[in-house]
C-alpha positions as CSV (number, residue, x, y, z in Angstrom):
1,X,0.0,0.0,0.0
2,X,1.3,3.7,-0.5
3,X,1.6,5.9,2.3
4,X,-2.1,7.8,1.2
5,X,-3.5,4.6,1.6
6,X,-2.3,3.8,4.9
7,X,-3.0,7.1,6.1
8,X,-6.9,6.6,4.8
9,X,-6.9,3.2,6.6
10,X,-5.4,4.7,9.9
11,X,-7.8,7.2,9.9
12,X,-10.9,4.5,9.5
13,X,-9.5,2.4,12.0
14,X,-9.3,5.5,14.3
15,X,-12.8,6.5,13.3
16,X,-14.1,3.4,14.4
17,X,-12.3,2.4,17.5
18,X,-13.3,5.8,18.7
19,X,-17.0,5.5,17.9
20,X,-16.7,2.2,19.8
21,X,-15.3,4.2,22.8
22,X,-18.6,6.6,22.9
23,X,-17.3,9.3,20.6
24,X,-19.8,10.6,17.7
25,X,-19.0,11.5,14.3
26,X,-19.7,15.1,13.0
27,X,-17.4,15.5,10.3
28,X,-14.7,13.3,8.3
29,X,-11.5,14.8,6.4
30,X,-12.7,18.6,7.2
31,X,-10.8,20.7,4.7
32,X,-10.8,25.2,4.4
33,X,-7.8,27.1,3.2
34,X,-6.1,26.7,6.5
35,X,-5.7,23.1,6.3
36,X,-7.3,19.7,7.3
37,X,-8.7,17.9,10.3
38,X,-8.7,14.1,10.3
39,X,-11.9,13.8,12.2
40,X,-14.3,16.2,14.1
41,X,-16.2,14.2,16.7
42,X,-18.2,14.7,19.7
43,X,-17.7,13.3,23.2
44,X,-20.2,14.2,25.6
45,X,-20.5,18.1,26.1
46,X,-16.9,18.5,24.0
47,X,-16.2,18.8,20.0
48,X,-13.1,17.1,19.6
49,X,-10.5,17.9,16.9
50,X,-8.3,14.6,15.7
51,X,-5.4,14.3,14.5
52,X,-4.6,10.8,13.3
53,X,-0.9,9.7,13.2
54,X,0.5,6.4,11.8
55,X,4.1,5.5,11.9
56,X,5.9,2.1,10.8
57,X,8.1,2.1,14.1
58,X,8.6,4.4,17.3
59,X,12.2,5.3,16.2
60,X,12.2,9.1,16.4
61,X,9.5,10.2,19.1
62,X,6.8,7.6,17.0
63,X,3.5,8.8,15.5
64,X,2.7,11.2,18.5
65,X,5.9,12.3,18.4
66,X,5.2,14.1,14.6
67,X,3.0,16.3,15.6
68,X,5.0,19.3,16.8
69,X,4.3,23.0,17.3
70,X,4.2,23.7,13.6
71,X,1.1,21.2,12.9
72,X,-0.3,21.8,16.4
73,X,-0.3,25.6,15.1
74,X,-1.9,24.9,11.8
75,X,-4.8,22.5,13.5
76,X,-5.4,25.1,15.3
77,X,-6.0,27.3,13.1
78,X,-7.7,25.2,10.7
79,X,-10.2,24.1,13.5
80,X,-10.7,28.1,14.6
81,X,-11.6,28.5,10.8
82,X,-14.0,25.7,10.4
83,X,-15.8,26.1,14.0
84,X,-16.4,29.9,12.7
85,X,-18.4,28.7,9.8
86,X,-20.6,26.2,12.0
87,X,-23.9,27.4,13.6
88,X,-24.2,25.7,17.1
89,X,-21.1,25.0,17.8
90,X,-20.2,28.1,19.7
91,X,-21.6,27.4,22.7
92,X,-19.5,23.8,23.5
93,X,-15.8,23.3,24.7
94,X,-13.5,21.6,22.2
95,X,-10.4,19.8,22.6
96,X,-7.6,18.3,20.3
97,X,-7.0,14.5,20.8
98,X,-3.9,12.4,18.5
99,X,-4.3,9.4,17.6
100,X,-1.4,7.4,17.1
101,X,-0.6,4.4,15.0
102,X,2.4,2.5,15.6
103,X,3.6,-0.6,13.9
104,X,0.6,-3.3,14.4
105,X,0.0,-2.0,17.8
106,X,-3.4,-0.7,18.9
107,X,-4.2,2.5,18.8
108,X,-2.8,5.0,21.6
109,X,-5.4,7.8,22.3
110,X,-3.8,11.0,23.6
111,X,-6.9,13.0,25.3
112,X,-6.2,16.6,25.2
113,X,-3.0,16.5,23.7
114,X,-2.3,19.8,23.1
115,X,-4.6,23.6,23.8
116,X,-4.3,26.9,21.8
């Protein structure tokens, strides 16, 4: 598989296992100007922004480990963007979650991994 194709897979298998832990799906593969979001979903009273990561091994910091102040920066943006153009969704906390994919592993789910 090439590495577009892995990334669509991570991000199903991360769609899924988090649906399975509760967490509701508002929007897949959000795209503006700014940028992307992997996944918008909802958990409980909180609109979560994730980002999906999926590495081969852990050598260098791993999955988590890639995204650093630069795409934490541009998520952040990109989600300020996108929340401005939804009704409703003013009123509700949101948070920014990673995903990470390493190897064959499961998935490791970093809550609140990083804030504006």
């Amino acid at each position: 598989m090439d590495r577009k194709t892995l990334g669509m897979d991570a991000e199903q298998r991360a769609e899924e296992w988090l649906c399975n832990q509760g967490l509701i799906l508002l929007k897949r593969n959000a795209r503006c100007r700014l940028g992307e979001i992997d996944l918008i979903m909802y958990d409980r009273d909180t609109i979560v922004f994730i980002e999906v990561r999926r590495r081969k091994h852990a050598q260098f910091g791993g999955a988590a480990a890639s995204v650093d102040w630069q795409k934490q920066r541009k998520l952040i943006r990109t989600a300020r963007y996108i929340m401005s153009g939804q009704t409703g969704w003013d009123g509700y906390p949101c948070r920014f979650d990673v995903v990470a994919f390493e190897g064959d592993q499961p998935p490791i789910w970093y809550k609140d991994a990083f804030r504006p």
